[in-house]
N, C-alpha and C positions, 0 to 999 in steps of 0.2 A: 492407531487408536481404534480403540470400542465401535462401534455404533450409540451407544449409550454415552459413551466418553464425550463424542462429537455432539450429540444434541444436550448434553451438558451445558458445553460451551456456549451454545446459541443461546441457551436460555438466561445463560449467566449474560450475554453480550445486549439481550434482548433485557431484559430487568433493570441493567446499570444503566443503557439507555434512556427507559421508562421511567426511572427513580432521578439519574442524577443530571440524565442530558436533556432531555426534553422539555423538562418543567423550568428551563433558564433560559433556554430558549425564546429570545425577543425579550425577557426578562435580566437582562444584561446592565446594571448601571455604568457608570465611566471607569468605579473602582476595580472591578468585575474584570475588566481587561487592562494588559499591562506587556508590554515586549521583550522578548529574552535578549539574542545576541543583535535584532534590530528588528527597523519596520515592517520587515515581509516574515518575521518571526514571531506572532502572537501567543499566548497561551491567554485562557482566562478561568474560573473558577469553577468554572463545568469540568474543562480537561481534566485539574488536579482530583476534584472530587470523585469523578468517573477514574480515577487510575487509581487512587486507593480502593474502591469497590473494587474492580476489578480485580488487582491482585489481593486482595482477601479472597474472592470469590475462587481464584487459580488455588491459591496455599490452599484453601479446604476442600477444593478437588482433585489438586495433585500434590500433595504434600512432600512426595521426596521432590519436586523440579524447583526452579529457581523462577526468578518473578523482574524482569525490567522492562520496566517504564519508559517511555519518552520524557518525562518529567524529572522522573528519579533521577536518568543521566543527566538531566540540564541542573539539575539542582547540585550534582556531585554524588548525590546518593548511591550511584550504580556506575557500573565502569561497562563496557563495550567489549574491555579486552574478554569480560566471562563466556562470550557466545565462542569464541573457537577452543573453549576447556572443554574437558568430558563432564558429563552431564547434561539433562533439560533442562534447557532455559526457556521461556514465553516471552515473546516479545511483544509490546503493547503500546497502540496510539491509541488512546480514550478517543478523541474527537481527531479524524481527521477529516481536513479541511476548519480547520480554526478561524481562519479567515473570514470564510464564507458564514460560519457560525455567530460569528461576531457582528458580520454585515447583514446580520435577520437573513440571509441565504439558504433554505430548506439542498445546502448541494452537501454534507456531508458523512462521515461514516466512522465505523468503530473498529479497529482491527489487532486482530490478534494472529504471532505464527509460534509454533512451537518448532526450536529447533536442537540440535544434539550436535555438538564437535563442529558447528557452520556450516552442518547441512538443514535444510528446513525438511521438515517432515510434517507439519501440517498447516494451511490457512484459513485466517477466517475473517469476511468482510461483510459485517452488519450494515443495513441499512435502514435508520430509524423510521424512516417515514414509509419505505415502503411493505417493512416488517418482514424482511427476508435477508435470508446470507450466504454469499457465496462460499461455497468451502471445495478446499483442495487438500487432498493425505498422498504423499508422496508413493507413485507406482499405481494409484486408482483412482487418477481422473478427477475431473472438476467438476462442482456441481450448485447450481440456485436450487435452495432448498428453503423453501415457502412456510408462512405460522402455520398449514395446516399440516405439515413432514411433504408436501408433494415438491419432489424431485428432477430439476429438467437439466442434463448435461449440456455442459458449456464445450464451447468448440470456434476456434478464433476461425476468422475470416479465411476464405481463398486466396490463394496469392495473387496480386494482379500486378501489372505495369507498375513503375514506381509513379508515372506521371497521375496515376490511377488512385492511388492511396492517399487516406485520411487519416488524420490522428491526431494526437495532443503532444506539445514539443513544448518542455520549461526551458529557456532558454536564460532566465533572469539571476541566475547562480553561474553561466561561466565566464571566466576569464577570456582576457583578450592572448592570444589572438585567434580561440576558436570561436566566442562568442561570434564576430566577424564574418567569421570563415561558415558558423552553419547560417550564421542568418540571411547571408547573401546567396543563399543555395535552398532556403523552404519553396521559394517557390514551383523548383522542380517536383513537389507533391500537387495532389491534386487541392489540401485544403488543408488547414493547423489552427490546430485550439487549442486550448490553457484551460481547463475549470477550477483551478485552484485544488483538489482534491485527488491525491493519488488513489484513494481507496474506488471511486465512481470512473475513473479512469482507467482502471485495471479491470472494473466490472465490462466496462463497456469494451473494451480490448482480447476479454479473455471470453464476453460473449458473442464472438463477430461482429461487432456493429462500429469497427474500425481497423484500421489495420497496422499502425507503427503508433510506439510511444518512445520518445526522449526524453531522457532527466540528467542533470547535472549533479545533483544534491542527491546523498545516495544514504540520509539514515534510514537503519536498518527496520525502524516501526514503519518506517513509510514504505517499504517494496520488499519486505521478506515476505509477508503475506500475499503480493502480489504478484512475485514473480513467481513462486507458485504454482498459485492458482493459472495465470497463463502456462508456463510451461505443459502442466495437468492436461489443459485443453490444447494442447498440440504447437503450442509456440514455440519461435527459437527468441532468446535472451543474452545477450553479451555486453561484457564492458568494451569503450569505446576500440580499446589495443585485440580483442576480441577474444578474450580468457572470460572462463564462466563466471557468474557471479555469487557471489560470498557476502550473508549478511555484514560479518566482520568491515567487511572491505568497505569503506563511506569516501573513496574515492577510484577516480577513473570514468565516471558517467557510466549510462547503462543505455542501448539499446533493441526495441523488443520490435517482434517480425513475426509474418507468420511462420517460417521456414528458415533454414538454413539461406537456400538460396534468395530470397527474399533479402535478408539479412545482409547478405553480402552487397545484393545493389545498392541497400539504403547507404551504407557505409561506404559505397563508392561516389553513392551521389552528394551525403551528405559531410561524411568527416574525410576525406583523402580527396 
């Protein structure tokens, strides 16, 4: 993409924000929210509204690529299988962290990846409140790019002891009997958190300030954007069997590292 292409998008990600997510914010009645496939599965009136803005906003800046929603597909409107056809497709979570939005929680974010044939070639992770977005273009690096254009590359943590490491582990999507098997094994990290929000998750991972993330639930709005942008800044990423990851692909877990070898111990320590 452009340089111009890219702060396109920011503007576009920053406006639907400003217009359609903000202002409902804490503004939420009871109707306003409502659950898709269950209770750890909200959507509410901001998501929907913020995902049509947005892809209008994509259709009239990329007019020949293709436009899927997180919504669209829960709704039927979009199918998954388009992300490994040829062609641009945009992938799109209006709000994530839904959850956290809904519980008047200031923890969420906006993301958007542009991908071609399941490979991602660009990310992008808005964050309303603090008016910045991380972006990643496949082959040149990651980067927090600030409302003023000021630019700071991102670059995951060093590798340290596994007893050493910190990070976020969703654990609430697996099956038995790994569910089991990782949970009786976190404590061989040094610490584990949950923020409800892939998109603040991936900021904080792909800007050093942790170092492993775990996820069982693997749609493609919630981690094409961010893996990424981690990869971008120097990370390794693998599903659980340790084949690379593929937005297409919404199973198998994923887990992200700073390094190869990093990677290998968490998976030694945590899934085998």
């Amino acid at each position: 993409m452009k340089p111009a292409e890219v702060q396109s998008v920011i503007d576009l990600l920053r406006h639907v924000a400003r217009t359609e997510i903000l202002p409902r914010f804490k503004n939420l009645s009871a109707e306003d929210v409502r659950t898709k496939t269950g209770p750890l599965d909200p959507v509410t009136v901001a998501d929907e509204a913020a995902e049509r803005a947005l892809k209008a906003g994509l259709n009239k800046l990329f007019p020949g690529d293709d436009v899927i929603g997180e919504e669209a597909v829960s709704s039927g409107a979009a199918s998954l299988e388009r992300l490994a056809q040829p062609g641009r497709v945009w992938i799109l979570d209006p709000i994530d962290g839904t959850a956290n939005f809904a519980a008047e929680l200031p923890l969420f974010g906006v993301m958007a990846a542009l991908v071609e044939a399941d490979e991602i070639l660009a990310g992008f992770i808005f964050d309303p409140f603090g008016d910045d977005c991380a972006v990643a273009l496949k082959g040149q690096g990651s980067y927090l790019i600030a409302a003023d254009g000021t630019r700071r590359k991102l670059q995951v943590a060093a590798p340290v002891p596994v007893e050493q490491m910190v990070g976020s582990m969703s654990w609430r999507f697996m099956s038995e009997p790994l569910r089991s098997h990782v949970l009786h094994r976190l404590d061989r990290l040094a610490a584990v958190t949950d923020y409800r929000c892939a998109a603040h998750q991936y900021r904080m991972l792909s800007g050093g300030h942790c170092h492993v993330q775990m996820f069982r639930k693997l749609m493609p709005w919630d981690h094409a954007a961010g893996v990424l942008l981690h990869r971008e800044a120097g990370g390794h990423a693998r599903h659980f069997d340790g084949s690379p990851y593929r937005p297409s692909q919404i199973d198998g877990g994923l887990l992200l590292a700073p390094d190869e070898a990093s990677w290998d111990e968490l998976a030694n320590a945590l899934l085998r």
